[in-house]
TITOR-247438 format. One line per 2 residues: number of its first residue (from 0); for each residue x, z, y of C-alpha. Coordinates in Angstrom, 3 decimals. Example, Ala and Ser with C-alpha at 12.3 -4.5 7.8 and 13.67 -1.06 7.14 Angstrom:
<nodes>
0> 12.300/7.800/-4.500; 13.670/7.140/-1.060
</nodes>
This chain:
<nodes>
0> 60.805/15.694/-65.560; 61.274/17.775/-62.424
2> 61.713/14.915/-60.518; 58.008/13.070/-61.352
4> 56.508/16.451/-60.753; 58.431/16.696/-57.642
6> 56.737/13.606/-56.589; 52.889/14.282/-55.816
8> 53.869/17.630/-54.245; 55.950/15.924/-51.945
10> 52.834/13.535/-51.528; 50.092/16.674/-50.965
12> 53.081/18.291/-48.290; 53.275/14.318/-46.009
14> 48.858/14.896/-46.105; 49.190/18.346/-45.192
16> 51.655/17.956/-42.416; 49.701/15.030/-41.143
18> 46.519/17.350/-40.888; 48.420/19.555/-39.532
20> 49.446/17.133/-36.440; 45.959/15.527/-36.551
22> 44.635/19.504/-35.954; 47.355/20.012/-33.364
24> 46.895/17.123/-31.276; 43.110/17.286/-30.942
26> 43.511/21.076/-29.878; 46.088/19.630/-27.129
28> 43.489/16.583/-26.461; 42.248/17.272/-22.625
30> 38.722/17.622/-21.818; 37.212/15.395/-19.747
32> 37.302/17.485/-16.341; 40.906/17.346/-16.788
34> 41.707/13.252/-17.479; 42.531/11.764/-14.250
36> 43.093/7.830/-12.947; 44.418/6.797/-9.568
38> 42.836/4.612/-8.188; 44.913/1.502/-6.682
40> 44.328/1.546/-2.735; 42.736/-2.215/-3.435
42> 40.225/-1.333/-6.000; 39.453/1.943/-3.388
44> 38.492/0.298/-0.580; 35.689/-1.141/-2.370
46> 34.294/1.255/-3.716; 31.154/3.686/-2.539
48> 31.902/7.527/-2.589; 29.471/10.177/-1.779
50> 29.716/14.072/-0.697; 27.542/16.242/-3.313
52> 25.844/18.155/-1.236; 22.883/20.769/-1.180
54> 19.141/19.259/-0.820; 16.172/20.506/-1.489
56> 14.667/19.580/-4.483; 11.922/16.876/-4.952
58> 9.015/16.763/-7.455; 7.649/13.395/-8.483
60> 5.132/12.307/-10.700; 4.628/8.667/-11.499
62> 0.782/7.401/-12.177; -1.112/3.981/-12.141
64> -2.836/2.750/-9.467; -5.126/-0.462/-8.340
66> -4.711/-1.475/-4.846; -7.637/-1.984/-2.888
68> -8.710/-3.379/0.468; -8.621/-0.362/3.484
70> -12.359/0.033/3.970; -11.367/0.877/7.415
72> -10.583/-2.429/7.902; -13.116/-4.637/6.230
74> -16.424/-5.447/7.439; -19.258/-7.121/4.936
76> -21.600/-9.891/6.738; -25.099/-9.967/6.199
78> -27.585/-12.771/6.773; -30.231/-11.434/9.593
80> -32.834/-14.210/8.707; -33.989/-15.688/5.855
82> -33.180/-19.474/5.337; -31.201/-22.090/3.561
84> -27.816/-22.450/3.789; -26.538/-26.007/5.301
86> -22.820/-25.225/5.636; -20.181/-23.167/4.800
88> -16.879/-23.712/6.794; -14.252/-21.441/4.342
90> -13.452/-20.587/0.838; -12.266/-17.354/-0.722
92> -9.000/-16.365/0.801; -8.756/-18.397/4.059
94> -7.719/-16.534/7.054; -10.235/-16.443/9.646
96> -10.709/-15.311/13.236; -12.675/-13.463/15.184
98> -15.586/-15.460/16.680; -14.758/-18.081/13.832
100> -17.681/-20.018/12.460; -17.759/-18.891/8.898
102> -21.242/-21.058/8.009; -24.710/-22.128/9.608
104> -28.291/-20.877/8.348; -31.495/-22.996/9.040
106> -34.308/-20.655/9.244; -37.813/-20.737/10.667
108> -36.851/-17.652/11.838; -34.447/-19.048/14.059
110> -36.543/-21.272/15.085; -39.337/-18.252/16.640
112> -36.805/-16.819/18.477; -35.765/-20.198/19.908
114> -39.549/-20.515/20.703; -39.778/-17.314/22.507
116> -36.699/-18.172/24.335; -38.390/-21.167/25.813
118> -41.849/-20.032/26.476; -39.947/-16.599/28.479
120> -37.881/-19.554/30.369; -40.779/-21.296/31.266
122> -43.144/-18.340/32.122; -40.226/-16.903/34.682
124> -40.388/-20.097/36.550; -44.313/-20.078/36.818
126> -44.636/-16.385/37.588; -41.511/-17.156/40.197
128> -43.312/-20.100/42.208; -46.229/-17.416/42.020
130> -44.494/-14.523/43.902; -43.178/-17.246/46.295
132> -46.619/-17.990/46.487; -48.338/-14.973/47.409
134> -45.403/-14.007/49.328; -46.110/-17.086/51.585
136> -49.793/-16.591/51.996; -49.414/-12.863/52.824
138> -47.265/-13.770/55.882; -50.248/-15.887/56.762
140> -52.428/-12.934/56.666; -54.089/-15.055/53.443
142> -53.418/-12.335/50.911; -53.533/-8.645/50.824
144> -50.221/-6.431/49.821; -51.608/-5.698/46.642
146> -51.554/-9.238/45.275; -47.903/-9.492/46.280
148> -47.310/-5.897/44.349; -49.196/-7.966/41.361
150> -47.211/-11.328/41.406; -43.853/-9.454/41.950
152> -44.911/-7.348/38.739; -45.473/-10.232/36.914
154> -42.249/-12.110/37.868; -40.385/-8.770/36.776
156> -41.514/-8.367/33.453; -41.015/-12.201/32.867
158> -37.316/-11.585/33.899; -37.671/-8.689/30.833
160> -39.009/-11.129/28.578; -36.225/-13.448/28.860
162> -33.562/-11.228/28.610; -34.743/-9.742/25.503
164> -35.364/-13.231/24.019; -31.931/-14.398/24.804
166> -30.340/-10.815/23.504; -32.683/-11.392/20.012
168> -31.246/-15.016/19.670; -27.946/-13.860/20.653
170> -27.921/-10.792/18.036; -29.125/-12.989/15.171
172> -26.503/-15.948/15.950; -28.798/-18.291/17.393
174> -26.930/-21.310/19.274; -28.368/-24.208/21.735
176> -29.877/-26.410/18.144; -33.396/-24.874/16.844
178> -33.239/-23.202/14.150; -29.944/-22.961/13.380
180> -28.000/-19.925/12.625; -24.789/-19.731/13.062
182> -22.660/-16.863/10.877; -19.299/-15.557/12.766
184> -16.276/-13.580/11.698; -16.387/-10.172/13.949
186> -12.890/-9.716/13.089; -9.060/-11.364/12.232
188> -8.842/-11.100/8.583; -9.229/-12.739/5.264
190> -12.030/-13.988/3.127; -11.801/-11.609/0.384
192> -16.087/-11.922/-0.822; -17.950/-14.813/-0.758
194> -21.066/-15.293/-1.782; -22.862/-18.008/-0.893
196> -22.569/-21.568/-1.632; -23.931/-24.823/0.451
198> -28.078/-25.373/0.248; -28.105/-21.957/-1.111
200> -31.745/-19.872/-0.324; -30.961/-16.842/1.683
202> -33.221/-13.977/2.374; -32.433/-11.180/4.434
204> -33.875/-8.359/2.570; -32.171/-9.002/-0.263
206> -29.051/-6.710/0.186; -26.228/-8.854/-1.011
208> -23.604/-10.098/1.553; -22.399/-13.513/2.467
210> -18.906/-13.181/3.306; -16.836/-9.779/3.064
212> -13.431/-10.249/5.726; -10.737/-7.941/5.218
214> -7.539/-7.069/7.654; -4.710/-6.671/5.128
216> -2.348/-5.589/7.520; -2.432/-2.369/5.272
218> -3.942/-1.552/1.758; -5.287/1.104/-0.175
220> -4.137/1.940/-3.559; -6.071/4.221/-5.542
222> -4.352/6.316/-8.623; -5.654/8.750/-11.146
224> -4.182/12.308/-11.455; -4.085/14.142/-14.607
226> -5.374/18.085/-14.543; -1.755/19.345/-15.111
228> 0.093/17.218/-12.203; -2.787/18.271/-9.779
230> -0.832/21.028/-8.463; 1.790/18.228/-7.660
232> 0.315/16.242/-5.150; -0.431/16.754/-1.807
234> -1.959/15.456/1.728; 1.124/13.400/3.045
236> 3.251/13.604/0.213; 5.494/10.442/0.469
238> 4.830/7.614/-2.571; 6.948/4.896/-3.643
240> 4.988/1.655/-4.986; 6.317/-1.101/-7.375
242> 4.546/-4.369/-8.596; 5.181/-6.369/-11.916
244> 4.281/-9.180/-9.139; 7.315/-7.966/-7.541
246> 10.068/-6.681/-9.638; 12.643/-4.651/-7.928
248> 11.042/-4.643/-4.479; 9.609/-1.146/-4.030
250> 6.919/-0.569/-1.103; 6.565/2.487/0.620
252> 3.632/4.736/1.808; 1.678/7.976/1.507
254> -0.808/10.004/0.379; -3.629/9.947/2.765
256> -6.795/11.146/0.485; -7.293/13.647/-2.059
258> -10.805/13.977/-3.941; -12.413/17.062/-4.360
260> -13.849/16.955/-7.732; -12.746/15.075/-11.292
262> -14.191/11.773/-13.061; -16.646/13.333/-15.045
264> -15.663/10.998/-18.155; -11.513/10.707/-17.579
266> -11.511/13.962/-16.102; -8.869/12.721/-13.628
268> -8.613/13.351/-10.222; -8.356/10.384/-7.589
270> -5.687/10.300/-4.885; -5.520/7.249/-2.331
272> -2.344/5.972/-1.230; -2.202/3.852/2.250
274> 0.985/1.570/2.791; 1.437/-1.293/5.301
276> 1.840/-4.735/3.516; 4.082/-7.006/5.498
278> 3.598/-10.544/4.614; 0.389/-9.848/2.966
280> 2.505/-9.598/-1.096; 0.258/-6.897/-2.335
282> -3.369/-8.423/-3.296; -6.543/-6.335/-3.728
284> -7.116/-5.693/-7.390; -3.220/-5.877/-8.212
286> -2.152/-2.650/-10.483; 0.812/-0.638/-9.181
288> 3.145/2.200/-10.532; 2.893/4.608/-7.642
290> 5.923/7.349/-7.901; 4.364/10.608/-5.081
292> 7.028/12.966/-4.299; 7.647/16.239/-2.358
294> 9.899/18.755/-1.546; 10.040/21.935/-3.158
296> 11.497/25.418/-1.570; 14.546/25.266/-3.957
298> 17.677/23.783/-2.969; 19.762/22.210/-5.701
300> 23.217/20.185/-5.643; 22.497/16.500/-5.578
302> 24.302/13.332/-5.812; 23.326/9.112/-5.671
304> 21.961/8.058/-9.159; 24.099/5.530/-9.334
306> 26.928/8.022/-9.616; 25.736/9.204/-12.808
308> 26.905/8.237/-16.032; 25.058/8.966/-19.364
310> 27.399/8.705/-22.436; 27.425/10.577/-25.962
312> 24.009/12.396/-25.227; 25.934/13.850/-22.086
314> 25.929/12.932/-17.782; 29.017/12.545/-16.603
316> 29.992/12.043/-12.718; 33.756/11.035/-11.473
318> 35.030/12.917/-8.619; 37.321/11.790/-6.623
320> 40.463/13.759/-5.013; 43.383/13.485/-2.962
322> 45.453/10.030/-3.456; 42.725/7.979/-4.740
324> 42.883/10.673/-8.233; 39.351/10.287/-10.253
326> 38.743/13.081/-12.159; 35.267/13.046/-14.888
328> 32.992/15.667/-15.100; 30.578/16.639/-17.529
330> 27.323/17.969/-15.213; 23.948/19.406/-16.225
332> 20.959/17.239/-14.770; 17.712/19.127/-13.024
334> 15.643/15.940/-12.531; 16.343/12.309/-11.177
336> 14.016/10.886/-8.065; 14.710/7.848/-6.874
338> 18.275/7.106/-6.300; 18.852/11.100/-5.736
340> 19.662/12.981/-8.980; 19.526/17.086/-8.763
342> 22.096/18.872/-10.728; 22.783/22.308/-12.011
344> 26.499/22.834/-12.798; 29.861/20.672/-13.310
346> 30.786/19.994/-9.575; 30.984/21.962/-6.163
348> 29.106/21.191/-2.739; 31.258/18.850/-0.821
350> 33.187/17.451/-3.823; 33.070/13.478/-3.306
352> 31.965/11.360/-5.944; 32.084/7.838/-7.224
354> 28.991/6.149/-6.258; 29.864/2.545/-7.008
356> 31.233/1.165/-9.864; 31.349/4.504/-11.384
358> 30.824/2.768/-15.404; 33.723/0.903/-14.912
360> 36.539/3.438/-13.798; 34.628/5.808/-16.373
362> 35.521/2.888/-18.983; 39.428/2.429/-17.854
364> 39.210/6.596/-18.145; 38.608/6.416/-21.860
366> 40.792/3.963/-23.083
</nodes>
């Protein structure tokens, strides 16, 4: 009888002592600052370490943008005579030079100014032989002084005459066929408007454009800013532009325009954003995420992103030591920008940390 009840004490004393270990050992269980792995000298070489050091820290807000073309840089054409269109030489999006023919207007216009061009031609030739004339016979005691004044007068403002009526045919695009007007590009750039098609009636007063040419050497983008990030942004703050067009490529630029006063309806503020555009990727009308950043007065440790790991609702970074030794630590994040991250506590200015990799060693670490 002593025996069987001897038997589930003995069981409840094997479960307590094996509490009793289980309690012991996770008091003696290290904390993460103190597990360490050495590195092998191979796996070292290859791998990225950074100094934490002291920076000052950044603010960044991220908004949505449209880009747009730099209205610096874009000049609309407008018909100067009436007519009907009888060619157009480009299409929407073809790169054009200046002095390019960009289409041809016949106009009766044209064809006046053409007019006056030839009647000023032919009146300087008769009001020439005139002077010549008068010139002669006054030599020949034939005509007074007065009549030479006259014909030398005359010949004068006939030399006027044609040089405005070459300057008026000149202005309005007028070539050596009658009637014919002949639309240029005043600049290198693309067709981004068109509005006109072939046979098309055109009339001068009307106010719309033909062809709208664009350098897009460097765009616009334009972004909305909330009331509460206004304090945020300022002239020349630096801004960092992505694309769905363009995953993973990230243009750069800045912050060259503030407005003044909200959208009366959004009640946003609007903040332009000019960035060069090397091989011409970003298109007007694309939408953007446009990250602006500045610095602050405070300074604040800071390390790469990519030397932060986030695990169990904590950040963790993995300093490194003497001999290769990686050692984790659990660090309290300020605010990521970029691939900087600002940190409060959990390492020391100067400490070097794993910047590559840094998942991976974490990984061997906790097995």
């Amino acid at each position: 009888m002593a025996k069987q009840m001897n038997k589930p004490l003995a069981l409840l004393c094997v479960i307590a002592v094996f509490f009793s270990t289980a309690c012991h050992h996770e008091d003696d269980k290290p904390t993460p600052a103190s597990d360490y792995y050495t590195l092998p000298d191979s796996l070292a070489k290859t791998l990225d370490v950074a100094p934490v050091r002291s920076c000052p820290m950044v603010n960044a807000i991220t908004l949505t943008g449209k880009i747009s073309f730099n209205n610096d840089n874009v000049v609309k054409i407008y018909p100067m005579v009436s007519g009907n269109m009888s060619g157009v030489n480009v299409a929407l999006g073809d790169y054009v030079h200046a002095g390019e023919d960009l289409g041809v207007i016949r106009s009766s216009e044209m064809a006046g100014y053409t007019r006056d061009l030839v009647n000023a031609q032919t009146n300087i030739q008769i009001t020439k032989r005139n002077l010549d004339a008068e010139q002669d016979l006054f030599k020949g005691g034939l005509a007074s002084q007065s009549d030479v004044i006259a014909a030398d007068a005359a010949y004068k403002q006939a030399q006027s005459e044609l040089a405005r009526a070459q300057q008026v045919l000149a202005i309005n695009g007028g070539g050596a066929t009658q009637g014919l007007m002949t639309v240029k590009s005043p600049i290198d750039g693309f067709v981004v408007e068109k509005f006109v098609t072939n046979n098309q009636a055109i009339r001068a007063d009307n106010g719309t454009n033909l062809f709208t040419i664009s350098d897009l050497n460097n765009v616009w983008i334009l972004a909305n800013v909330y009331e509460s990030n206004i304090q945020n942004v300022h002239l020349g703050d630096s801004a960092t532009i992505t694309t769905l067009s363009y995953p993973g490529k990230v243009f750069k630029g800045k912050v060259d325009k503030i407005s003044n006063v909200l959208d009366p309806t959004n009640k946003v503020m609007s903040v332009r954003v000019v960035l060069s555009n090397p091989g011409y990727l970003l298109k007007p009308e694309m939408f953007a995420s446009v990250t602006i950043s500045n610095k602050t007065n405070q300074q604040s440790l800071c390390v790469p992103s990519s030397a932060l790991i986030f695990d169990n609702s904590q950040y963790f970074v993995l300093v490194v030591g003497d001999k290769h030794q990686v050692q984790m630590h659990k660090v309290t994040v300020i605010n990521s920008v970029g691939d900087q991250t600002y940190i409060s506590s959990g390492v020391n200015e100067g400490d070097k940390v794993l910047a590559s990799q840094a998942l991976l060693i974490y990984a061997q670490l906790n097995s």
